[in-house]
N, C-alpha and C positions, 0 to 999 in steps of 0.2 A: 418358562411355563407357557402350557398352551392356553389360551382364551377360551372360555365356556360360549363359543359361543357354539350350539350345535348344527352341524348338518348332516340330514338323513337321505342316503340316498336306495334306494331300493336295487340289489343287486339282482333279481332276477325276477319275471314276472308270478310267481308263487309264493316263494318265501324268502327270508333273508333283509339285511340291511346293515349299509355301512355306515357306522355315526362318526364326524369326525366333529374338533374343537372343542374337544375337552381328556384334560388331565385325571386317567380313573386314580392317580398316584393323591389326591387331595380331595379332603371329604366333597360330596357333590352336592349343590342346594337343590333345595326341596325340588325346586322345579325339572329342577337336570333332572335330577331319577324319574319322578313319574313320568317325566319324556320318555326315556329310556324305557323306560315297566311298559309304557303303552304303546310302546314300539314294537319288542319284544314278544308281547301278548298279539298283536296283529300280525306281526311278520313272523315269528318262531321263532328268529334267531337273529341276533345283531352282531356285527362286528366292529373291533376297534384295531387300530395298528399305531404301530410305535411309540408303544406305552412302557414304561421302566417303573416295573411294580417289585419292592420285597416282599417278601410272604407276608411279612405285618400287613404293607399296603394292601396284599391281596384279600388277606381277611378282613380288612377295615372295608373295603368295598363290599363286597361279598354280604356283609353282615346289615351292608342298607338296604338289602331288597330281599332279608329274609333270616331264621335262623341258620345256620351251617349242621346239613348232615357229617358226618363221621361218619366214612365209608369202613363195614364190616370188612373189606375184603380184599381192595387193596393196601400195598406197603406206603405206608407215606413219607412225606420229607423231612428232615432228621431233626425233631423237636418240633415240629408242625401235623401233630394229628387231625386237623384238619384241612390237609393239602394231601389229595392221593395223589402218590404219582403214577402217572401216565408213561411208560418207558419201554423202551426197544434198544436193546445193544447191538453190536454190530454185527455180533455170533450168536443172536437169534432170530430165528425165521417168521414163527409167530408171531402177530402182533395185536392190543388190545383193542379191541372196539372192531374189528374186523368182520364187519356182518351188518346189516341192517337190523338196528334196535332203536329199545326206547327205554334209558335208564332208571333204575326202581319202582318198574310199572310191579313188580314181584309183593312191593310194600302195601301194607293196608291204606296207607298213607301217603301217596308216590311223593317222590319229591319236583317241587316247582322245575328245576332244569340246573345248570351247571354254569359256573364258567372254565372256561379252559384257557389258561396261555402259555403262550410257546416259552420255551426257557432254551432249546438248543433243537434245532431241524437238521433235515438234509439237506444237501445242495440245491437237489428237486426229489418229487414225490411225497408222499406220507399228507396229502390233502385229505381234508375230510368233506363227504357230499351228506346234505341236509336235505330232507324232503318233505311237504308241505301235508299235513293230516287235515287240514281244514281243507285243502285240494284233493284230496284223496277223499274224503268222503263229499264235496259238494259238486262231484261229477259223476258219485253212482245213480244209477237206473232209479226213478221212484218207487219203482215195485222191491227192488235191493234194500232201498230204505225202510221201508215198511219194515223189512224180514228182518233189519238189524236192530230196530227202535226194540226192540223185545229181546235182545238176546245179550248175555251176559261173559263173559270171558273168564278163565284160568290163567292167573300169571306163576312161576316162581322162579328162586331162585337155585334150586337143588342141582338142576342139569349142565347149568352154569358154574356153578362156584364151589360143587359138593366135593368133588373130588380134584386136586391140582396137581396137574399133570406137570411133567419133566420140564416142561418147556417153559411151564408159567412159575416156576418155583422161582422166587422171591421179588414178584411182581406182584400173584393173589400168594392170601391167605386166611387161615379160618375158615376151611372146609366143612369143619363141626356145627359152623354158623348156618348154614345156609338151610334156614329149614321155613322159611319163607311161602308162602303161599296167598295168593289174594283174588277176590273175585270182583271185576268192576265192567262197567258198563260196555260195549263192544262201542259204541257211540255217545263221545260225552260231549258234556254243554263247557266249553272253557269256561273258567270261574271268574276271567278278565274280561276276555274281549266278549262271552256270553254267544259267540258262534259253534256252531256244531263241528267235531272232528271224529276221525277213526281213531278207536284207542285199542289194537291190537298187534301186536311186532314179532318179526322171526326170530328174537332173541330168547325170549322170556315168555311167551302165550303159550298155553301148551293143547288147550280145545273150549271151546264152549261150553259154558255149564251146563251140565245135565246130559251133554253128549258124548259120546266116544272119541277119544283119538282117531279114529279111522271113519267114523258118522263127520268128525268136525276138517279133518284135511281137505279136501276139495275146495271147500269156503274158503277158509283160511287161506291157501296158496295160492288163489281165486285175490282177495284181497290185498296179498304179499305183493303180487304181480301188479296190480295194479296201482296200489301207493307208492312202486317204483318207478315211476314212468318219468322219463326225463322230463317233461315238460312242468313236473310238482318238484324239480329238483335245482340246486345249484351247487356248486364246489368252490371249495374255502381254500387256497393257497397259503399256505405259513409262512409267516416271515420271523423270524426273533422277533419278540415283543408285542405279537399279536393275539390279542384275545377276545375268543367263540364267548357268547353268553348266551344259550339256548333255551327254549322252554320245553321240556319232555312232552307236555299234554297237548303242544301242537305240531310236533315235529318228529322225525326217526332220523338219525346219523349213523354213519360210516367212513371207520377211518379205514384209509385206502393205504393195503401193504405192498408198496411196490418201490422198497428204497432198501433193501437185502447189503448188509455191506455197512451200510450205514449207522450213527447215533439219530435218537430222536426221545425228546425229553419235554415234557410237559408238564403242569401242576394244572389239578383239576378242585374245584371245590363244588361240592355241591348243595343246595338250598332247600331246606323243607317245602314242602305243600301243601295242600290240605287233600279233602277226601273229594272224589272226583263223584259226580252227579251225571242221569241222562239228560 
């Protein structure tokens, strides 16, 4: 067993951090987690490696830093409803999370963020890159700000998940589910760290309220472009045994599909939230 004792090291100058000395396989004392919560909530997203978690263990973890969403949409692991799995066979092309998003921002309610760990990767490829929304919005224009402090956002889930195509059949399901729609702030106050972020993604946004799809693209794409800028970003190499714990309300991810040929296998769990504020 590894020694609680922790260290943080910040993997990139925007977001990210690797905590090591500590076993997530064994309840955590108080102190560990809210390290962990307030690391997380500053940096976006923390990492851990060479962790030997059961799906018990996973949900035993999982459930100290929140309740556990039960994802509508993915298939999950076999007597674990809540563990979606995350998966790409060898003889499919498509793969999950492939795109710049921000998980259940579609939710009245989005949720806190996920953890993720690897259960089977490839050789190489299939990283996923994190991008920093506190850096994404505390490098727009003052006058940018102004314009966004007032405007509000269309999230859902219909365009995503309504209909499952060929490729994604027995990965999603529950196309009848997704009738999801949510409106939230375009700029919110984190509910942790209490710093200002961009809260709108090329996954799930579909215009501003009160605007047109074609009145709100410009901005929007305007914004995409921007919150992607390598210097708000970092990439997470997989190993077995390593596991992403993210926060959706200050970060976007993308899992990178470029390992064709290959398995890659993951269990994701993810944490309620609360209601997001400007």
């Amino acid at each position: 067993m590894r020694s609680n004792a922790l260290e943080i090291r910040p993997v990139s100058g925007s977001v990210g951090a690797e905590i090591t000395g500590v076993d997530l396989s064994e309840p955590l004392p108080v102190e560990t987690r809210d390290t962990i919560r307030r690391t997380l909530a500053d940096r976006g997203v923390v990492f851990f490696r060479d962790q030997n978690l059961t799906p018990d263990q996973h949900i035993a973890l999982a459930r100290q830093f929140g309740a556990i969403n039960i994802n509508r949409f993915f298939a999950h692991a076999e007597g674990y409803p809540e563990i979606a799995l995350v998966v790409k066979e060898p003889d499919q092309t498509r793969n999950i999370g492939g795109g710049w998003h921000t998980d259940h921002s579609y939710d009245q309610i989005p949720a806190l963020g996920s953890m993720l760990y690897a259960r089977e990767v490839p050789p190489s490829g299939g990283d996923t890159l994190f991008s920093s929304m506190y850096a994404a919005y505390d490098t727009l224009s003052d006058g940018l700000k102004k314009t966004l402090a007032g405007l509000w956002a269309v999230h859902s889930s219909r365009h995503v998940f309504g209909k499952v195509t060929e490729d994604m059949k027995g990965r999603y399901r529950n196309p009848e589910a997704a009738t999801q729609d949510a409106v939230h702030p375009v700029v919110i106050t984190h509910p942790e760290s209490g710093r200002k972020a961009l809260y709108v993604n090329p996954g799930f946004t579909l215009r501003f309220d009160g605007w047109t799809a074609d009145e709100s693209r410009p901005l929007l794409e305007y914004l995409y472009r921007h919150a992607a800028r390598p210097d708000f970003c970092t990439r997470f190499v997989w190993r077995n045994g390593s596991l992403a714990f993210w926060d959706n309300r200050a970060t976007w991810h993308y899992a990178v599909n470029d390992y064709q040929g290959e398995r890659r296998l993951m269990h994701r769990i993810t944490i309620d939230g609360c209601a997001l504020a400007a």
